[in-house]
ZAZA-592846 format. One line per field, with one value per residue (C-alpha): residue number from 1; x, y, z. Coordinates in Angstrom, 1 decimal, decimal comma, padded with zeros to 4 digits. Layout:
<vexnus>
num <- [NUM ...]
c1 <- [X ...]
c2 <- [Y ...]
c3 <- [Z ...]
</vexnus>
This chain:
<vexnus>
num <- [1 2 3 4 5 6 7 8 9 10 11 12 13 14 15 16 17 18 19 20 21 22 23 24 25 26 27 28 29 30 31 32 33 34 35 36 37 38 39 40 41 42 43 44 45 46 47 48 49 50 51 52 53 54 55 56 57 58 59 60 61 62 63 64 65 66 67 68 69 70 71 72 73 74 75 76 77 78 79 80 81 82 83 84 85 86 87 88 89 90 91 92 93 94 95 96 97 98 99 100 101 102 103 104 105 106 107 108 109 110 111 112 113 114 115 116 117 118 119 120 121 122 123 124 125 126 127 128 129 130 131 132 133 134 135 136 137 138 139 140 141 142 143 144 145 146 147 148 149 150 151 152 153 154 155 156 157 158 159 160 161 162 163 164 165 166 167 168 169 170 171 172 173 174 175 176 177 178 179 180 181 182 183 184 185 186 187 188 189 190 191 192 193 194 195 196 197 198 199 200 201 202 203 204 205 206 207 208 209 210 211 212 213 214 215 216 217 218 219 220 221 222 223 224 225 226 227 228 229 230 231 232 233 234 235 236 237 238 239 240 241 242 243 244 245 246 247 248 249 250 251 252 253 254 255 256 257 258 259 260 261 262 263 264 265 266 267 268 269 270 271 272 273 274 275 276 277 278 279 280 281 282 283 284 285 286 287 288 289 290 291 292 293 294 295 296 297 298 299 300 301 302 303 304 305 306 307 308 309 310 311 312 313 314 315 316 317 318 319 320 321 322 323 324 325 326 327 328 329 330 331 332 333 334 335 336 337 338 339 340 341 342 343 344 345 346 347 348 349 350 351 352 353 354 355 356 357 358 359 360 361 362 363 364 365 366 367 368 369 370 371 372 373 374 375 376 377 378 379 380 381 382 383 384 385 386 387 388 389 390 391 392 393 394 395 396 397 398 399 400 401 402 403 404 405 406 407 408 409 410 411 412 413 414 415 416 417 418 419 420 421 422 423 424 425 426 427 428 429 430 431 432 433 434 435 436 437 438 439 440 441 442 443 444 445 446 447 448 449 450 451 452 453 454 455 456 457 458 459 460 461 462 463 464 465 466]
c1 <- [-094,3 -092,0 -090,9 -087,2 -085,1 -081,9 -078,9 -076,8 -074,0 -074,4 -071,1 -071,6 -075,0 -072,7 -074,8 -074,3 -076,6 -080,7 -083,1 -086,8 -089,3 -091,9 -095,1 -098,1 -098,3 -094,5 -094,7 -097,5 -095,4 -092,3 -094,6 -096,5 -093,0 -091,5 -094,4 -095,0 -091,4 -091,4 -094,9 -093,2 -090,7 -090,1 -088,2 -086,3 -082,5 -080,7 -077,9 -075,0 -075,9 -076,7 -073,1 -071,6 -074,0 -072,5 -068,8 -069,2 -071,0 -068,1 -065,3 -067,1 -067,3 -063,6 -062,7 -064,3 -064,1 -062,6 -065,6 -068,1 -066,8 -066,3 -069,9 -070,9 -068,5 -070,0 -073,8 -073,7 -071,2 -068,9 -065,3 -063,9 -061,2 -064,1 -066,1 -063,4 -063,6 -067,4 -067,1 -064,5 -067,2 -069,8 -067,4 -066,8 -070,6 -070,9 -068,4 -069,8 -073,1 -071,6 -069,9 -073,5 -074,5 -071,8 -072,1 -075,7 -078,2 -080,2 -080,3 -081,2 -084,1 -083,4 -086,0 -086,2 -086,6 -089,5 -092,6 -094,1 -090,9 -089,6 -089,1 -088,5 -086,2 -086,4 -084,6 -084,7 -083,9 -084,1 -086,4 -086,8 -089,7 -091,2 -090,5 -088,2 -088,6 -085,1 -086,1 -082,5 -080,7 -078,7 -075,4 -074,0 -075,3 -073,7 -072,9 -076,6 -077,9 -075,8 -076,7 -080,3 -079,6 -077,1 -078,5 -081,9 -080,0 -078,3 -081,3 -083,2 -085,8 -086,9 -085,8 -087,3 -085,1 -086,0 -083,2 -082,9 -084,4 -080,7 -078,6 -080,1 -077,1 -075,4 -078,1 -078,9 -074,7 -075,3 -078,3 -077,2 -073,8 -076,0 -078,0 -074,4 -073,3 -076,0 -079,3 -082,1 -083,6 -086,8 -084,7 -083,4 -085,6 -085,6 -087,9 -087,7 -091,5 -091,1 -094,3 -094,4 -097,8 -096,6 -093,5 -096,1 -098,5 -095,1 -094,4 -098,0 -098,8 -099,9 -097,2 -094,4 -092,8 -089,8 -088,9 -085,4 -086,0 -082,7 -083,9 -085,7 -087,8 -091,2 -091,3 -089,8 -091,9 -095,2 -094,2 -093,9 -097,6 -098,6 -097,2 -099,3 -100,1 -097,2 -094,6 -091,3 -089,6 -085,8 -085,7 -082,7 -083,8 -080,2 -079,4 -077,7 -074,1 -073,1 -069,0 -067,7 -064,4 -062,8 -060,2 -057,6 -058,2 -055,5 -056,4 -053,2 -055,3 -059,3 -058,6 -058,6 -060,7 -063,0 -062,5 -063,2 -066,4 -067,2 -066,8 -066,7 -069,0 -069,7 -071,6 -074,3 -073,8 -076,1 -073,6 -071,8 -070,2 -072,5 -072,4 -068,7 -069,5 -065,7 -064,9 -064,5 -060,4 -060,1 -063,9 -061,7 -058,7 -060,9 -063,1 -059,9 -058,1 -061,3 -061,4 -057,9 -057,8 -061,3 -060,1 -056,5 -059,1 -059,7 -063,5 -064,8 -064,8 -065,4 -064,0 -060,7 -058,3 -057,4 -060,6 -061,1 -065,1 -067,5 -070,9 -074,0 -076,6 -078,3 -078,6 -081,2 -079,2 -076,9 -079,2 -080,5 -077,2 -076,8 -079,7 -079,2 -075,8 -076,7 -079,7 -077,1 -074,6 -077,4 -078,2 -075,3 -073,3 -069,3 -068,2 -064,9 -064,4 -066,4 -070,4 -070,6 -070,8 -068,2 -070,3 -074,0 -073,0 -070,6 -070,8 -067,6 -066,0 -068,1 -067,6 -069,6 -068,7 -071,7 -074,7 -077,9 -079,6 -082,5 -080,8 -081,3 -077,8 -078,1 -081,7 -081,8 -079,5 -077,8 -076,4 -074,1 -070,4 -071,3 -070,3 -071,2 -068,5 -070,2 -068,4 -069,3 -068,0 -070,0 -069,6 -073,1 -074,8 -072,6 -074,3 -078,1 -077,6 -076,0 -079,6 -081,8 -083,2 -085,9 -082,3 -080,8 -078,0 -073,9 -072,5 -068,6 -066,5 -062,3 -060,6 -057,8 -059,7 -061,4 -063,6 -065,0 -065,5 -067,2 -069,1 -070,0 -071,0 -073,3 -075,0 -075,2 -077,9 -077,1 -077,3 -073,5 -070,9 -066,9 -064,2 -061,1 -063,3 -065,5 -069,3 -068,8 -066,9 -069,0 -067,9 -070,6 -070,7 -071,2 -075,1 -076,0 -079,1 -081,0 -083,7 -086,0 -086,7 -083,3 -084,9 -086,4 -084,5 -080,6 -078,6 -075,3 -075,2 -075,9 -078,2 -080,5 -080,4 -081,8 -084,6 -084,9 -085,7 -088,1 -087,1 -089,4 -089,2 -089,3 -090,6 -089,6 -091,3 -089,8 -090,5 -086,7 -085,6 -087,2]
c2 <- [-161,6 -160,2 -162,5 -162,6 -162,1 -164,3 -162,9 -164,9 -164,6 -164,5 -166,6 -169,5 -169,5 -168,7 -167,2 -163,4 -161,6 -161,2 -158,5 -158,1 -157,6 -154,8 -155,4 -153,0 -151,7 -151,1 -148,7 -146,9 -146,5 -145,2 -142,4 -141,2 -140,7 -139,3 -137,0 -136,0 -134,6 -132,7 -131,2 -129,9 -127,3 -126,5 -130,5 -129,5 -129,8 -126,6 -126,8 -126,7 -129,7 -131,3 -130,6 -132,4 -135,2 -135,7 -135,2 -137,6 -140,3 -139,7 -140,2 -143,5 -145,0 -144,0 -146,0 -148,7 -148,9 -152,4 -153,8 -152,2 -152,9 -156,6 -157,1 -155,0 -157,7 -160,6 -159,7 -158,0 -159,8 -157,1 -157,6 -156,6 -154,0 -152,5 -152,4 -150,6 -148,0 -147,4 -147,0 -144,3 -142,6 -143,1 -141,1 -138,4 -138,4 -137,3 -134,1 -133,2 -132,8 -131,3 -128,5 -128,1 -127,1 -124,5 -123,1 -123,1 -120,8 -119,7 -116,4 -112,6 -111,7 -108,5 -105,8 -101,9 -102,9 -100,8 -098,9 -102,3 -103,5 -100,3 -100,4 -103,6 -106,5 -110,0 -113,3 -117,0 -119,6 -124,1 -125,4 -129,4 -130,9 -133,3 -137,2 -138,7 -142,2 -144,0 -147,2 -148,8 -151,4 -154,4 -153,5 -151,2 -152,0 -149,4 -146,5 -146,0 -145,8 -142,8 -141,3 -141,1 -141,0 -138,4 -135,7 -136,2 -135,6 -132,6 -130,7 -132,2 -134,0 -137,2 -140,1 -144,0 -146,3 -150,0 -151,5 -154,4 -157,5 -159,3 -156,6 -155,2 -155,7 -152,4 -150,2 -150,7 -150,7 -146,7 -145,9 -147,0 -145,4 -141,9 -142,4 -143,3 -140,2 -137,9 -138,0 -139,1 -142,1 -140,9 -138,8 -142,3 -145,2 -148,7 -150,9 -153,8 -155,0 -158,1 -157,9 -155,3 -154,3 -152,9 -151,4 -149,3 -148,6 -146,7 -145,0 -143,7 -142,5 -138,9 -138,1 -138,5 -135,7 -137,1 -140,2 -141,7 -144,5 -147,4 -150,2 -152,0 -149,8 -151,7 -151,1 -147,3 -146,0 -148,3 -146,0 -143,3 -143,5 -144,2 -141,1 -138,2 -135,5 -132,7 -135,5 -135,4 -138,1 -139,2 -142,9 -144,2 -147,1 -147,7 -148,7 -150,4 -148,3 -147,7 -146,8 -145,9 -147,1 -145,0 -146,2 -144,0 -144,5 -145,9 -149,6 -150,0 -147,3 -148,3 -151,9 -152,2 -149,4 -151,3 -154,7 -152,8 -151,2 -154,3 -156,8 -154,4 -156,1 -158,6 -156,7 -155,2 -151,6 -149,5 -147,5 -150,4 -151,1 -153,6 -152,6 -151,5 -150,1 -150,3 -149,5 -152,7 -151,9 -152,7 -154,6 -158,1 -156,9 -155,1 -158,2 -160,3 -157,9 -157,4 -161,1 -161,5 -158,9 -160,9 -163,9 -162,7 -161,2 -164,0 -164,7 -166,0 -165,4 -161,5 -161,8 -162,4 -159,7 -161,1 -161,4 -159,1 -160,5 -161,8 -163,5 -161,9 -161,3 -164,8 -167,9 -167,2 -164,1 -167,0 -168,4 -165,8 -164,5 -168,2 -168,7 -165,1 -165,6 -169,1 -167,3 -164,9 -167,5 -169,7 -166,7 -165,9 -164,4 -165,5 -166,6 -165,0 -166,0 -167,3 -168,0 -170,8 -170,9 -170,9 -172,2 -172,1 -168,1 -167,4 -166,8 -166,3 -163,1 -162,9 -161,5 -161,6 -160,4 -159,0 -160,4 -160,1 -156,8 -158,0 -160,1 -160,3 -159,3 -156,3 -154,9 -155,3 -154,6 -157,6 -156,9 -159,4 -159,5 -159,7 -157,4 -157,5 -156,0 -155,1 -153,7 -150,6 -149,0 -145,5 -143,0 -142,3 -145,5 -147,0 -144,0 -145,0 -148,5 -147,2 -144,8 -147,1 -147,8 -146,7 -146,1 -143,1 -142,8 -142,7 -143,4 -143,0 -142,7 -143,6 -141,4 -139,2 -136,6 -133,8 -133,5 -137,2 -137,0 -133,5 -135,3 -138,0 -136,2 -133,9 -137,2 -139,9 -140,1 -139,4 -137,5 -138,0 -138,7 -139,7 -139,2 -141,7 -143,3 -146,2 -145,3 -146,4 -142,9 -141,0 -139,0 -138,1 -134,0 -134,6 -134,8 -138,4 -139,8 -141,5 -140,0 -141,7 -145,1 -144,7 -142,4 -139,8 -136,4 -136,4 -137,9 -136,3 -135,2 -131,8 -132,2 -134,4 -132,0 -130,0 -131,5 -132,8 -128,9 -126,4 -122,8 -120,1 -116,6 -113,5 -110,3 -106,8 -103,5 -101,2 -097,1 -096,9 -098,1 -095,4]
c3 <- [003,7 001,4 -001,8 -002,0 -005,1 -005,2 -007,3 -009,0 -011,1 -015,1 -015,6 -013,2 -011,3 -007,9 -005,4 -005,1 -002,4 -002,2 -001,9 -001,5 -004,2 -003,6 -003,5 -004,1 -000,5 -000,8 -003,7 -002,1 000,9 -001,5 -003,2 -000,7 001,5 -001,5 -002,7 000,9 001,1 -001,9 -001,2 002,3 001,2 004,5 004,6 001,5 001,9 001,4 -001,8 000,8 002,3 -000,8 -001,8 001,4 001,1 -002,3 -001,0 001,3 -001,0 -003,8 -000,6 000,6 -003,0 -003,6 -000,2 -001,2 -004,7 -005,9 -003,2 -005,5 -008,5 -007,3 -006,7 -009,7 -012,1 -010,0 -010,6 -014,0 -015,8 -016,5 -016,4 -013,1 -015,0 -017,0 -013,5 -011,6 -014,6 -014,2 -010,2 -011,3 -013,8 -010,2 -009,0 -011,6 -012,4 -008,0 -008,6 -012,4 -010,5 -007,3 -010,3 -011,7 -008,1 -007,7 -011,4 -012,3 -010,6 -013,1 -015,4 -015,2 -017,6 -019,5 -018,4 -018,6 -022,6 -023,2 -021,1 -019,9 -018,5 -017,0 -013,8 -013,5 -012,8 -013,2 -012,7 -012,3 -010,0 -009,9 -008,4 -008,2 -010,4 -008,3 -007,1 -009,6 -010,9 -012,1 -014,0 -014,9 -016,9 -016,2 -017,9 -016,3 -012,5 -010,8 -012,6 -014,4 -011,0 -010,1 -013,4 -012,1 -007,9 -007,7 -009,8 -008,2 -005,3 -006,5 -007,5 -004,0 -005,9 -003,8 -006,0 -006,3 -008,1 -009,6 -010,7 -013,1 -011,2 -012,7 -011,0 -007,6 -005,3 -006,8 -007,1 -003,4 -002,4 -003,8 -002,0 001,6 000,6 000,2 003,7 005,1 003,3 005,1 003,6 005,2 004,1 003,0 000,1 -001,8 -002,2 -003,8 -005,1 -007,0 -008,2 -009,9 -012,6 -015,4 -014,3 -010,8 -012,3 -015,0 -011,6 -010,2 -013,5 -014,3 -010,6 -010,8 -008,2 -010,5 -011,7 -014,1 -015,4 -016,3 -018,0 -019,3 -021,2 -024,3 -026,4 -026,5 -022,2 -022,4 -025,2 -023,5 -019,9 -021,3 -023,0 -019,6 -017,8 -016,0 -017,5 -017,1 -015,7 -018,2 -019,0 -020,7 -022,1 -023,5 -025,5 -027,6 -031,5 -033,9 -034,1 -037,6 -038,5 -041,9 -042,8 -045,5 -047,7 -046,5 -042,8 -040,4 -039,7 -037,0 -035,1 -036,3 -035,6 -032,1 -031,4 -033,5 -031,6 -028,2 -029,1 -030,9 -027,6 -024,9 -022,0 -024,2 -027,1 -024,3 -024,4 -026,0 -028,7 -029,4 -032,5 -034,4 -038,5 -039,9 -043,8 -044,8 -048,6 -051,0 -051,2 -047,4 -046,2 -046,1 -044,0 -041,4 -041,2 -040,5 -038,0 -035,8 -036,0 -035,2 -032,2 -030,9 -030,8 -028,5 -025,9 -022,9 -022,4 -019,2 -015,6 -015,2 -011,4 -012,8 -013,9 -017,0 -018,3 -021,2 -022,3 -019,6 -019,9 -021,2 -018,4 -018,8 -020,7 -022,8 -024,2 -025,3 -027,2 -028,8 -030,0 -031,2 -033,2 -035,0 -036,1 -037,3 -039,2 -041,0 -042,0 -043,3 -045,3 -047,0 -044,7 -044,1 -040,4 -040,6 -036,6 -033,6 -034,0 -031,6 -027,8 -025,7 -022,6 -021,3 -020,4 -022,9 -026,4 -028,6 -030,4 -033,6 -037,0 -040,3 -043,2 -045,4 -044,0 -045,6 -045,0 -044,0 -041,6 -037,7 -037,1 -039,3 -038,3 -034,2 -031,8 -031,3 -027,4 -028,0 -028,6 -033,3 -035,5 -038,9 -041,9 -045,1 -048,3 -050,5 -053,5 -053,0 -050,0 -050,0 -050,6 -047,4 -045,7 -046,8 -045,4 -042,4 -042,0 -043,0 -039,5 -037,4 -034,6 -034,4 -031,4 -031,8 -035,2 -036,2 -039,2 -039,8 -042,3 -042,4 -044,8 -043,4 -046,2 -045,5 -042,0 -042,5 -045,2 -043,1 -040,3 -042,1 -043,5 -040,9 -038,5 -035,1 -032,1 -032,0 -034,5 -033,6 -035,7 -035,2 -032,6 -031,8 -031,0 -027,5 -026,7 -023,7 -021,3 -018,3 -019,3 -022,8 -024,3 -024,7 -025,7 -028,8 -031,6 -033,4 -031,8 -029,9 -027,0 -026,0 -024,6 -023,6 -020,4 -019,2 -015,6 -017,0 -019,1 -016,6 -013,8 -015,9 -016,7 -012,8 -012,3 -013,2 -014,1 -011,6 -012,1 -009,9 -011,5 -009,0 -009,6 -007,6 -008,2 -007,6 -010,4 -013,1]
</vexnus>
């Protein structure tokens, strides 16, 4: 008998829904459907049904989007504003992948170039890799999942999803919203094993063919060791987000950009602001107005439409924030607001101003609404601290002189670097993705279909064409 899995709000314990864990037989049963179907190409779905499968899917979510994003804000924690704005990226995500369909087919190889390729023409067409494994995070329930689902769907690669154990209820919400869309079951499948050991058995089967893995470093970069030989993979581990703060830059406009990416979903988002190097002649009133704006934003229950800050995923998070933040102070750093809990689920708008560098706060991603303020006399030197991490993922800069953001962006490490933004900035077409310890390859719609595909080539010799 199957072991149930009982989800429950982050905020207040309320009862949200259940699902099933998976047990061994179950996985078994997911890959060998899902290997089955992609060794059959006669089952393969043909692109123009692909396209109205996804049609459909993005028309359902749109009729029934404050429902989603409801249950999204009552199992993850997310506020249910920001939750309505990630069911709209689900959305947009759908049609960037339906626009891949309809734009990408693959290239012409240039032949005729000399007396071996005379006569000769050659091209190239998508084909998909194999069964697609989507592992995915907690934080953003609904909208990861389409990140991996629907372009597995696009390319017609067979996909298996486990969702976080914390945040089920969304992921499976898509999936029956695809078979309601038009594909046949067998093409979407969840699981949800409940030990690490079954989860690593589903990654490392031989009949995977990709991997998307959201989530910690230690379990992506321990999968992805594990894989089968020739089975790709994309992890997306996170960071530690550094912004400069020039001088000249426009605090009425970096403020509350600042704030946001700092306390967006509570701190738990993967480019979120966490270290703010901002020059000795304005450190102190940057500190003070990200403080200021934090403490104006209402934290609490993410069901209601007020709420700007919601819990983080569970209790223990709590704690952990708590006893970090307590480490810094007791090391030298100054509480210029919050550092205490607000509740068992909540923990308040944080700022520190020039923690130790060795500190908790400064080294580890925090995933937690902190942000730690530092002050620096020299460009450069601000730009050492900010690299001196084994993280690589968004960084940002604020100034109003070309010269310094072309500076910093020639300098800081990154795979991405905003000007007059917060590190939080993504859109779904855009590259995204971590170096270093921060990942592994690049996400964006695009830029996963791609490597959901394999590139095959024809080769024609035809005595007409010398």
């Amino acid at each position: 008998m199957s072991t149930i899995v009982e989800v429950r709000s982050p905020f207040d314990g309320a009862h949200v829904g259940q699902v099933s864990a998976s047990n061994a037989q179950d996985i078994e049963r997911a890959l060998a459907t899902a290997y089955a179907l992609f060794r059959d190409r006669r089952q393969w779905l043909p692109k123009q049904r692909r396209i109205a499968i996804l049609k459909r899917a993005a028309e359902i979510i749109t009729s029934r989007r404050e429902a989603i994003a409801r249950q999204a804000a009552h199992e993850g924690g997310k506020p249910y504003r920001d939750s309505l704005i990630e069911v709209d990226r689900g959305i947009d995500g759908i049609q960037i992948c339906i626009d891949e369909l309809r734009t990408k087919g693959g290239h012409v190889i240039p032949m005729d170039l000399n007396a071996t390729s005379a006569g000769r023409v050659a091209f190239t067409q998508y084909e998909p890799i194999g069964v697609v494994v989507g592992v995915s995070a907690f934080n953003h329930p609904f909208n990861l999942v389409v990140h991996q689902v629907a372009p597995a769907i696009a390319v017609g690669a067979p996909v298996i999803v486990k969702p976080a154990p914390a945040t089920p209820l969304s992921c499976k919400t898509l999936i029956d919203i695809f078979h309601e869309a038009g594909l046949p079951p067998d093409w979407a499948q969840m699981v949800l094993p409940t030990d690490l050991d079954l989860a690593t058995r589903l990654v490392s089967d031989s009949r995977v063919g990709f991997l998307s893995f959201i989530g910690s470093a230690a379990v992506g970069w321990m999968l992805r060791s594990k894989l089968a030989p020739g089975a790709r993979c994309a992890l997306e581990h996170g960071g530690v987000a550094p912004v400069i703060v020039s001088h000249d830059a426009d605090l009425d406009m970096a403020l509350p950009r600042l704030t946001r990416g700092s306390f967006w979903h509570a701190g738990q988002a993967c480019v979120g602001v966490q270290r703010v190097f901002c020059h000795s002649s304005v450190a102190t009133a940057v500190a003070e107005g990200i403080a200021h704006l934090g403490a104006g934003m209402v934290v609490g229950d993410p069901l209601l439409a007020t709420t700007d800050v919601g819990p983080l995923i569970t209790h223990k998070e709590v704690d952990r924030v708590a006893s970090w933040v307590d480490a810094a102070v007791g090391g030298g750093a100054k509480l210029v607001s919050g550092g205490h809990k607000l509740s068992s689920s909540c923990y308040a708008n944080t700022v520190l101003l020039n923690p130790e560098l060795d500190a908790d706060v400064t080294r580890k991603e925090v995933f937690g609404p902190v942000v730690c303020v530092y002050s620096y006399d020299d460009l450069d030197a601000a730009i050492g601290l900010a690299n001196d991490l084994p993280y690589s993922f968004q960084a940002a800069v604020f100034t109003r002189n070309v010269d310094t953001a072309m500076h910093c962006y020639r300098h800081l490490d990154g795979t991405a670097v905003m000007v007059n933004e917060n590190t939080l900035f993504r859109v779904d077409w855009m590259p995204f993705g971590g170096a270093r310890a921060s990942g592994h390859g690049m996400g964006g719609m695009p830029h996963t279909m791609s490597d959901m595909q394999t590139e095959k080539m024809m080769v024609w010799r035809s005595d007409a064409l010398n």
